[in-house]
N, C-alpha and C positions, 0 to 999 in steps of 0.2 A: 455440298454447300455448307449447313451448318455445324460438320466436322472439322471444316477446313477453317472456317469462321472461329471455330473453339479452341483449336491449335495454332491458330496464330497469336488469337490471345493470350493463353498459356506459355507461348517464349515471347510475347513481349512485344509481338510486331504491330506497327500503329494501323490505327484505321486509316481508310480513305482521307485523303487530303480535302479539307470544307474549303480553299480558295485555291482560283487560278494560280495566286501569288504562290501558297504553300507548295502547290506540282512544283512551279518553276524554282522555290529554294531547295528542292528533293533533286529538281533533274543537276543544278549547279551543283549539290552536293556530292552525286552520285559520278557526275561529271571528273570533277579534281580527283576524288579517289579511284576512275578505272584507269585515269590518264594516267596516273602517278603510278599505277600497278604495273599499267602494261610497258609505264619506260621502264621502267627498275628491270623486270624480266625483260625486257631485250636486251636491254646496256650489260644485264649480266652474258648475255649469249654475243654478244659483242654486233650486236642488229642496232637498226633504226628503224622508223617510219617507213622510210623506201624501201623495208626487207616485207613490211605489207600491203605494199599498192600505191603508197602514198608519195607521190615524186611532188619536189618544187618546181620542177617547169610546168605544169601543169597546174597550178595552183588556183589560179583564179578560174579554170574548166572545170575543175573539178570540183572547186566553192560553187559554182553556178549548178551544174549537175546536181551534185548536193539538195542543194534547195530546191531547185523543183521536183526533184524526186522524194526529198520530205515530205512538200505539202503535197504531192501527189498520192503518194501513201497514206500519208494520215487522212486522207479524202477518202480514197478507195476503204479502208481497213474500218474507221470510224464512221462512215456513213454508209457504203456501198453495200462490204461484208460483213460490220454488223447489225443493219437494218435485216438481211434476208435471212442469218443466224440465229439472231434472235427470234425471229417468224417461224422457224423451226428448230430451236433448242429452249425459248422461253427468254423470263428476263431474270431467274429466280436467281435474289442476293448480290443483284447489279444493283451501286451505287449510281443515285438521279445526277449521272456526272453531264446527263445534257444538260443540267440544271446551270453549271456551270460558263455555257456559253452564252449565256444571257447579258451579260454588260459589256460592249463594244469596246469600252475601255481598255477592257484584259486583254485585246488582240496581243499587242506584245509581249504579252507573256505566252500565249498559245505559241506565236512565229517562233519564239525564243525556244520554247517547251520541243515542239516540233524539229528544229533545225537542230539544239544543241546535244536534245537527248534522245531523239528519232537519228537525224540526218547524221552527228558526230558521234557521241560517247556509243551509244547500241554498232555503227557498224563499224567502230574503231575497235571494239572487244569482239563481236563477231571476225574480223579480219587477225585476229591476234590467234584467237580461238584455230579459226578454219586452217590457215596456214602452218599452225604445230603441228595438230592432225597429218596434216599431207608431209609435211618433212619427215614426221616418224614413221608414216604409217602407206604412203603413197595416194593414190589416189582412192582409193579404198578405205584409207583414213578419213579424205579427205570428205567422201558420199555417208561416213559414221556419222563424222560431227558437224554436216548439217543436218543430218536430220535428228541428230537428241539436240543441239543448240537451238532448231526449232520448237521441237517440243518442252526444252526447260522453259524457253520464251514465252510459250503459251503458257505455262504454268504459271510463270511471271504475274500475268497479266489476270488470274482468276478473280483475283479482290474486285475485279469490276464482271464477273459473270463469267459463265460458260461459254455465251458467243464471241465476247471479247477476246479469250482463252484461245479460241479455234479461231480467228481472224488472225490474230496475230503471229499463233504457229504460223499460218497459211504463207 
């Protein structure tokens, strides 16, 4: 907890974002720079989008899919699995980001937060991620890196808690 706290400080990493608004200029930011990474590395290997699952016929199934399965995630993992997590790991050096869901207002940026950095940018680098592994490495590659992709994920996610951490692996 406050080792991890002390090393992020020490290289510089910001604290918890204080508004719905600042999540949602973090997920657009983080957004444009994976989308930008993962074209450049396909266009170098002479890929596209549909070398990761991602077809145009399908486009508006899979926008739909998408989105309910966001907000069904972000349900299950932020309420579900970290309500029972928390009841048995604690809450120690989670930020009061219920705090955050308090002005109805912010909905769209949650939907936003949710859809573009949940539903898009996370499983657009997972799918980028998952499918190297399996070209180099077969399928055996491809059982490696989901499960350290999961767990860097949960690492990811420590700044808001231990439960947080382990929901998100999950």
């Amino acid at each position: 907890g406050g080792d991890l706290i002390a090393a992020r400080r020490a290289v510089g990493a910001p604290d918890f974002p204080s508004s719905v608004a600042a999540i949602a200029f973090n997920v657009s930011i983080r957004t444009v720079i994976s989308v930008a990474i993962v074209w450049v590395l396909l266009r170098a290997n002479g890929e596209g989008l549909r070398d990761l699952g991602f077809a145009p016929d399908g486009a508006g199934r899979f926008l739909l899919r998408t989105a309910l399965l966001s907000v069904g995630l972000f349900v299950l993992a932020n309420v579900v699995l970290n309500s029972l997590l928390s009841a048995v790991l604690g809450r120690h050096g989670a930020p009061p980001i219920a705090a955050l869901f308090g002005d109805t207002r912010e909905l769209p940026y949650w939907i936003f937060c949710a859809l573009v950095g949940g539903g898009f940018t996370e499983e657009l680098t997972r799918a980028f991620t998952l499918t190297r592994f399996e070209k180099l490495f077969g399928r055996s590659g491809l059982v490696v890196a989901l499960i350290v992709d999961s767990v860097v994920f949960g690492i990811g996610h420590l700044y808001q808690g231990r439960a947080v951490a382990v929901s998100s692996a999950i």
